[in-house]
Backbone as a printed PyTorch tensor [residue, N CA C, xyz], in Angstrom:
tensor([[[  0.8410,  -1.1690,   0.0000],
         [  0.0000,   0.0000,   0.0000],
         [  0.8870,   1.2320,   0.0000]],

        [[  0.7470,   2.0770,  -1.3190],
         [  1.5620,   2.7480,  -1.0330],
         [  0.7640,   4.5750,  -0.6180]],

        [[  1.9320,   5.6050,   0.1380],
         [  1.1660,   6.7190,   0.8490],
         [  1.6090,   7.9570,  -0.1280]],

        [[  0.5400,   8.9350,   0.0650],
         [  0.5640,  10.1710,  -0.5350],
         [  0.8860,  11.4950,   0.2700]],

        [[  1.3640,  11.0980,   1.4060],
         [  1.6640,  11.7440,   2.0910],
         [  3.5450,  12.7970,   2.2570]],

        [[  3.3960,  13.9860,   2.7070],
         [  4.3780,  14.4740,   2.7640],
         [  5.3310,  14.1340,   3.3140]],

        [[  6.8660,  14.2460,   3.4830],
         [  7.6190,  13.3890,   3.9520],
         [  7.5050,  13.7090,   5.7670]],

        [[  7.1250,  14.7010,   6.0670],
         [  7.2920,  15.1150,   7.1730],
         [  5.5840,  15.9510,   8.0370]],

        [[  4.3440,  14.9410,   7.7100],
         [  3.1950,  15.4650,   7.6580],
         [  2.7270,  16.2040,   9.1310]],

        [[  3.4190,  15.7480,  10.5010],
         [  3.2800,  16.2650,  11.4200],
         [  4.2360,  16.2990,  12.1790]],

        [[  4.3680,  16.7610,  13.3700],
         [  5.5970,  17.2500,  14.1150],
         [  5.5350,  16.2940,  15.1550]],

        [[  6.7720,  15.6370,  15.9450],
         [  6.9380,  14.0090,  16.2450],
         [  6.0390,  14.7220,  17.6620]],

        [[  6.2910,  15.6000,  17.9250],
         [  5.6930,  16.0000,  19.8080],
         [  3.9450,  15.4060,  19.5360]],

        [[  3.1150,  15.2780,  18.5260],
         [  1.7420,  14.9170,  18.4560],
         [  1.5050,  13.4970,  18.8520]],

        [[  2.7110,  13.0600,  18.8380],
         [  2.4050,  10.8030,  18.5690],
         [  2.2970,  10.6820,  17.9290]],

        [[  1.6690,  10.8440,  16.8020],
         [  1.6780,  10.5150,  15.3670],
         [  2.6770,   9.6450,  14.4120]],

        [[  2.6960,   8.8670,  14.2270],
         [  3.7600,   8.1680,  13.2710],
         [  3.4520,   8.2210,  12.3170]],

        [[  4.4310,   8.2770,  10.9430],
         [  3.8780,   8.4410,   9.7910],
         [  3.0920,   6.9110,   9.3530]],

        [[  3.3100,   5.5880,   9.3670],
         [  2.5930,   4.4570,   9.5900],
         [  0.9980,   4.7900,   9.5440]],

        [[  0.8620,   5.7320,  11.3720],
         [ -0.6380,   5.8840,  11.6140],
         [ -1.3200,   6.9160,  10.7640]],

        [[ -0.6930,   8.0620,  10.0350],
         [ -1.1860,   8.8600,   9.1110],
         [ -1.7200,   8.3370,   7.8780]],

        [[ -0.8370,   7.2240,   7.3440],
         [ -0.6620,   7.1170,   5.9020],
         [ -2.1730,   5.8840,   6.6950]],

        [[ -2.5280,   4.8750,   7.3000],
         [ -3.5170,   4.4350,   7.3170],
         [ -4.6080,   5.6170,   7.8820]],

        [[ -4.5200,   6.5240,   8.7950],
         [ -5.6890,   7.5120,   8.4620],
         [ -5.9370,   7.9060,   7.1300]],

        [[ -5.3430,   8.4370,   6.8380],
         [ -5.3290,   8.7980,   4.9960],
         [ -6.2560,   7.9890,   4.3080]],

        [[ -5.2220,   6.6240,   4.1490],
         [ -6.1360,   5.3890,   3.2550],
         [ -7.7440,   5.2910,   4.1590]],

        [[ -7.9870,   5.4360,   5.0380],
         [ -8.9630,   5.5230,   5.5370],
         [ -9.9180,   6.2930,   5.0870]],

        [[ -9.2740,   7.6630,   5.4720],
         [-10.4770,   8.9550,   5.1350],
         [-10.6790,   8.7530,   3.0630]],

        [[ -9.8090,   8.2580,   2.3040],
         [-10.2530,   7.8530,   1.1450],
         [-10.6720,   6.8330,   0.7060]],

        [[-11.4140,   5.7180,   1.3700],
         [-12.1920,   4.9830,   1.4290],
         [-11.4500,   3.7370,   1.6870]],

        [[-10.0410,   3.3060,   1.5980],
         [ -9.8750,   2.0360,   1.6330],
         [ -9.5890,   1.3420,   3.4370]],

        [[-10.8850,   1.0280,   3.9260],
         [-10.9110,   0.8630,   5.1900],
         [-10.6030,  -0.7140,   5.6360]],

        [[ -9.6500,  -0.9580,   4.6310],
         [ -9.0680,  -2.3910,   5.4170],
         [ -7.3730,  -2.2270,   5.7060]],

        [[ -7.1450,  -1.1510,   5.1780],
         [ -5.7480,  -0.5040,   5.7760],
         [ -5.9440,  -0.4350,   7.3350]],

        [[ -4.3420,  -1.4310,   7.8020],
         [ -3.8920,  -1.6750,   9.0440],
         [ -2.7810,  -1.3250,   9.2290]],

        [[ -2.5080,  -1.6730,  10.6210],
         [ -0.8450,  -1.2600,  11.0870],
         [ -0.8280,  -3.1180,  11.4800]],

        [[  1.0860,  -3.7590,  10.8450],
         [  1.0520,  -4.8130,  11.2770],
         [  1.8830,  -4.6230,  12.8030]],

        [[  1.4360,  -5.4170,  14.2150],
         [  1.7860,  -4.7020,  15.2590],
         [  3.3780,  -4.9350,  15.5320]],

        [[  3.7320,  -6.3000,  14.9530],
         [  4.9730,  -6.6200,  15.0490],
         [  6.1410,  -5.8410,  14.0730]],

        [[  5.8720,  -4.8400,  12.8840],
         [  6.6200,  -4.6310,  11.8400],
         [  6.4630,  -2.7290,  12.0770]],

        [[  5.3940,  -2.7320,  12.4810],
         [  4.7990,  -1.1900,  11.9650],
         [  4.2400,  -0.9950,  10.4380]],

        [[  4.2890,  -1.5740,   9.8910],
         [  4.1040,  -1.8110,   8.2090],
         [  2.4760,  -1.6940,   8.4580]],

        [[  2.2320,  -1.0130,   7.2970],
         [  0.7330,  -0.4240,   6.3520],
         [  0.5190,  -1.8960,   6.0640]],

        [[ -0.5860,  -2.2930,   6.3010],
         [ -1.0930,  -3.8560,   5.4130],
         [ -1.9750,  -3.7050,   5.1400]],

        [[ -2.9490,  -4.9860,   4.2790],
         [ -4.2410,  -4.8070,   3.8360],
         [ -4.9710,  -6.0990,   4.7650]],

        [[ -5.6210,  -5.0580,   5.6130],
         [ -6.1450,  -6.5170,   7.1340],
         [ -6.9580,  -7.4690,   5.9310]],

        [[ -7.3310,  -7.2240,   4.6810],
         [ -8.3280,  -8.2000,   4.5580],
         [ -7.9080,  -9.3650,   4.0220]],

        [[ -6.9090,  -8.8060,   3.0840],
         [ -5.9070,  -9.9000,   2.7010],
         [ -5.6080, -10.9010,   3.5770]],

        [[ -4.6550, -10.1240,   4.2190],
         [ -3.7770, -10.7710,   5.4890],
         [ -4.8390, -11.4730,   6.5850]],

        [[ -6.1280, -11.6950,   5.6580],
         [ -7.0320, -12.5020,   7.3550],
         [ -7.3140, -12.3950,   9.0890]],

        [[ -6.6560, -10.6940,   8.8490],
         [ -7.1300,  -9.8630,   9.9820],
         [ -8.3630,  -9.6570,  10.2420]],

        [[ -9.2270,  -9.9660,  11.7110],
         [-10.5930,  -9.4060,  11.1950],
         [-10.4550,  -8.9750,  12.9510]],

        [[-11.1270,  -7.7510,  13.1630],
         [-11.4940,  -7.5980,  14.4100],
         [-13.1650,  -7.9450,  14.9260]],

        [[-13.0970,  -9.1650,  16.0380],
         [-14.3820,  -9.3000,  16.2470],
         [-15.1540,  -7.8010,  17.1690]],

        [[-16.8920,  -8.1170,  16.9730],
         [-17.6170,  -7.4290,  16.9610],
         [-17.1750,  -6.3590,  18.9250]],

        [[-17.0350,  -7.7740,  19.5710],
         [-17.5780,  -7.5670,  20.6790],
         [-15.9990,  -7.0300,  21.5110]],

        [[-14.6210,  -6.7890,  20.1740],
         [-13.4400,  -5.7760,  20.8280],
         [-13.9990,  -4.4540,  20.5240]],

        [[-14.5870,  -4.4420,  19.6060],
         [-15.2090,  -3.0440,  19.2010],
         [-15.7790,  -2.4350,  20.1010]],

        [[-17.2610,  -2.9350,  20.4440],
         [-18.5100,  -3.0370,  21.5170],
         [-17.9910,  -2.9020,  22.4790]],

        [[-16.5200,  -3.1890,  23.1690],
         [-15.9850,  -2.7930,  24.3950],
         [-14.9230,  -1.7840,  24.6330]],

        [[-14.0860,  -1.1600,  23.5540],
         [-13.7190,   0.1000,  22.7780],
         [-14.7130,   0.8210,  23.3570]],

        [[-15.9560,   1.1990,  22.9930],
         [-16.7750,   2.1250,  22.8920],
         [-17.0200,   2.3610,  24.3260]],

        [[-17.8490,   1.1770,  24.7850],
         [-18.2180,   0.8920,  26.0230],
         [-16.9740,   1.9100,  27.1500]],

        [[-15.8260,   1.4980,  27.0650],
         [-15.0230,   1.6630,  27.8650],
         [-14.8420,   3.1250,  27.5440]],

        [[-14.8520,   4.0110,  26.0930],
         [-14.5890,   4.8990,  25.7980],
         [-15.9790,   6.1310,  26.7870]],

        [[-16.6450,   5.3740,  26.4960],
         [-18.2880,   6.1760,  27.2090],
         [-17.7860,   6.0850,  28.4390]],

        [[-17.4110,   5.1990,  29.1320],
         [-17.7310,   5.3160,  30.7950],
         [-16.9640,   6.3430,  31.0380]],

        [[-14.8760,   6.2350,  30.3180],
         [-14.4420,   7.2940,  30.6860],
         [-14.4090,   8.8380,  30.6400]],

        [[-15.4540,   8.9160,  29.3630],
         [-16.1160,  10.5330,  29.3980],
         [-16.7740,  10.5410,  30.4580]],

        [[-17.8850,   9.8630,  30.6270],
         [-19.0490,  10.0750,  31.8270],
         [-18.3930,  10.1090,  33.1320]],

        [[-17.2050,   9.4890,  33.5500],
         [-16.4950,   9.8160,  34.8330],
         [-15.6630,  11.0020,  34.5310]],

        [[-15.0710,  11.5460,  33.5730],
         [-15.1950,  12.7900,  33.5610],
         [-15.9920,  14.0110,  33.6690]],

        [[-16.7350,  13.5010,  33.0290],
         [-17.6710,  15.0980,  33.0550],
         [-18.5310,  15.2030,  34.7600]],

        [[-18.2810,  13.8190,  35.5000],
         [-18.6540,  13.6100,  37.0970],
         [-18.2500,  14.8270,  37.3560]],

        [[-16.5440,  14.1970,  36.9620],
         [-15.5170,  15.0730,  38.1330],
         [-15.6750,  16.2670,  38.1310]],

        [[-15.7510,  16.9070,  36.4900],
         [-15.5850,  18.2760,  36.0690],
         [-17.2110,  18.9630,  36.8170]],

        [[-18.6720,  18.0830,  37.0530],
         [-19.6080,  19.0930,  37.7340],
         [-19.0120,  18.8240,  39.1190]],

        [[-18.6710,  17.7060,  40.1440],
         [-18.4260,  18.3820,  40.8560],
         [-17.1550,  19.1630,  40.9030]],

        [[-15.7460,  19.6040,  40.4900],
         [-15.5590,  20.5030,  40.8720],
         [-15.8870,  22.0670,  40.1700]],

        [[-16.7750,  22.0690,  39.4720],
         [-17.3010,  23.3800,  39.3960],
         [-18.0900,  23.2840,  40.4720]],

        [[-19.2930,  22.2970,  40.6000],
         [-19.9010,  22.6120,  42.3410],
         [-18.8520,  23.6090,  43.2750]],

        [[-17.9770,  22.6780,  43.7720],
         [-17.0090,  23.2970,  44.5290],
         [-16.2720,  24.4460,  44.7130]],

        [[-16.4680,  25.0260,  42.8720],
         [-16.2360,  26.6930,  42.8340],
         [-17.2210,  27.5930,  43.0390]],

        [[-18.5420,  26.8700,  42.7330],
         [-19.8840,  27.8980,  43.0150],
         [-19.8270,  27.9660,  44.2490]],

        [[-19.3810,  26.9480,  45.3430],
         [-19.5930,  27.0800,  46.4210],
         [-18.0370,  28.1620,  47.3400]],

        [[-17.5770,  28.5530,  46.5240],
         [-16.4130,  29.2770,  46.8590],
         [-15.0080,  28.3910,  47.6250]],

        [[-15.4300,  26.9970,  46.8260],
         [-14.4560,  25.9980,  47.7400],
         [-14.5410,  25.8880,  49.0500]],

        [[-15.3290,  26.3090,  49.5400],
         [-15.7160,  25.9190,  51.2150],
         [-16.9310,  25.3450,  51.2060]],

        [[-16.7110,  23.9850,  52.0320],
         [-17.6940,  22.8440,  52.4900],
         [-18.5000,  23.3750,  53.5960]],

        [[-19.5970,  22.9350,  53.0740],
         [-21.0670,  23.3980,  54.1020],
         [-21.2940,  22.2770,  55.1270]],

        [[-20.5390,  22.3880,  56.0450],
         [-20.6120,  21.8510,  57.5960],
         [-22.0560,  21.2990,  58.0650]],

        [[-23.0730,  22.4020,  57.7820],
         [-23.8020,  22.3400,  59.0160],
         [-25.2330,  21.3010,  58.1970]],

        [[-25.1770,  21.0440,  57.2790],
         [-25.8350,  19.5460,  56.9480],
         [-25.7630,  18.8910,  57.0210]],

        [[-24.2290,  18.6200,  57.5870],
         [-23.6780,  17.0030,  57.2990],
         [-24.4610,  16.1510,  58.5560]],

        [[-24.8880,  16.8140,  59.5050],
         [-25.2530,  16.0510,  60.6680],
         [-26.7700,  16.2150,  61.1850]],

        [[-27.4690,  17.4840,  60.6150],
         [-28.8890,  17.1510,  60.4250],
         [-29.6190,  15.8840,  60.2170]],

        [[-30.5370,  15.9020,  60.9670],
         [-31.1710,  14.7760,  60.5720],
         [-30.7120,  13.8500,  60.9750]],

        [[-29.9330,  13.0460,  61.3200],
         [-29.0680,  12.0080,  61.9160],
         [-28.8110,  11.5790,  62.9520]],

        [[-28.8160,  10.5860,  64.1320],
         [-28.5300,  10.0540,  65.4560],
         [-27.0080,  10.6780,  65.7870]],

        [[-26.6200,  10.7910,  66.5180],
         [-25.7110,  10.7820,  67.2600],
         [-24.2370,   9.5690,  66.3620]],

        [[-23.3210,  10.0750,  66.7920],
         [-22.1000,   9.4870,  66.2170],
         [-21.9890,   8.1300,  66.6620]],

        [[-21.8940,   8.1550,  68.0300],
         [-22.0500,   7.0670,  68.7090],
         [-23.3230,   6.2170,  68.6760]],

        [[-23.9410,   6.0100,  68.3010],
         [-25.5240,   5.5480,  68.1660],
         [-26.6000,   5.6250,  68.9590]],

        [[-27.0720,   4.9180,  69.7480],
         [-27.9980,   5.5770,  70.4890],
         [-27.7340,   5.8630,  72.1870]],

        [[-27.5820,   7.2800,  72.3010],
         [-27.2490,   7.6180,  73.4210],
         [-25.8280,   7.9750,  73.7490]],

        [[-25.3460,   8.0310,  72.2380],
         [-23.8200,   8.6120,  72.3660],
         [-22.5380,   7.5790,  73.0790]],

        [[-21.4830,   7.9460,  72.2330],
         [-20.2230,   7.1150,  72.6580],
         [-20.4420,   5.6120,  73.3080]],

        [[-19.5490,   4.8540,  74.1020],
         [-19.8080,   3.8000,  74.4780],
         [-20.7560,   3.7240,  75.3880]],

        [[-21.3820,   2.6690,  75.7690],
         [-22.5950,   2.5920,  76.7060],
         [-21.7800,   1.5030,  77.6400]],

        [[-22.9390,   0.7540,  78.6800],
         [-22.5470,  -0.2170,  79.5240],
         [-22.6700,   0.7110,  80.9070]],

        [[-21.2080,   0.1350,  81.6710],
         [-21.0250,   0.3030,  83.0980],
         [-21.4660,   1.7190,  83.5830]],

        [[-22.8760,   1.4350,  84.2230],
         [-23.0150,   2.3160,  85.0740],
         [-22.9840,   2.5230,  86.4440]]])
């Protein structure tokens, strides 16, 4: 497979290898069985070569990709919470409503 790419298409600080470009490339122009072989780095043609990725590495790609946005965007409301609140914790709810620390009748019981 050969690439149309410039000799020097991005700057090494991105990650980018030219390998992973030249299969983006073949990609974004339709030929979507362009691979990377993992042992060589070499451009291949997965279909040829009897590469196939099953359904359910995909299905867990995604999966895994979703949860780690959604535990992001957790973190990111609460700490904006934490700036609306001027970064100081509101004390005096935490114990409303609630028994005693010790449970009923406070600290240890027994010997009287």
């Amino acid at each position: 497979m050969g690439s149309e790419l410039p000799a020097d298409p991005m700057p090494p600080e991105t990650g980018w290898t030219r390998p992973m470009l030249v299969v983006r490339n073949q990609h974004d122009t339709g030929i979507t069985a362009a691979g990377l072989n993992a042992y060589t780095g070499d451009v291949i043609d997965t279909e040829h070569e009897g590469v196939i990725t099953p359904l359910r590495v995909k299905t867990q790609a995604i999966e895994s990709a979703t949860e780690a946005a959604v535990m992001l965007l957790r973190i990111d409301d609460v700490v904006v919470a934490g700036e609306l609140k001027g970064g100081q914790v509101d004390t005096a709810d935490d114990d409303a409503g609630g028994p005693p620390a010790g449970g009923p009748g406070g600290g240890m019981g027994g010997a009287m």
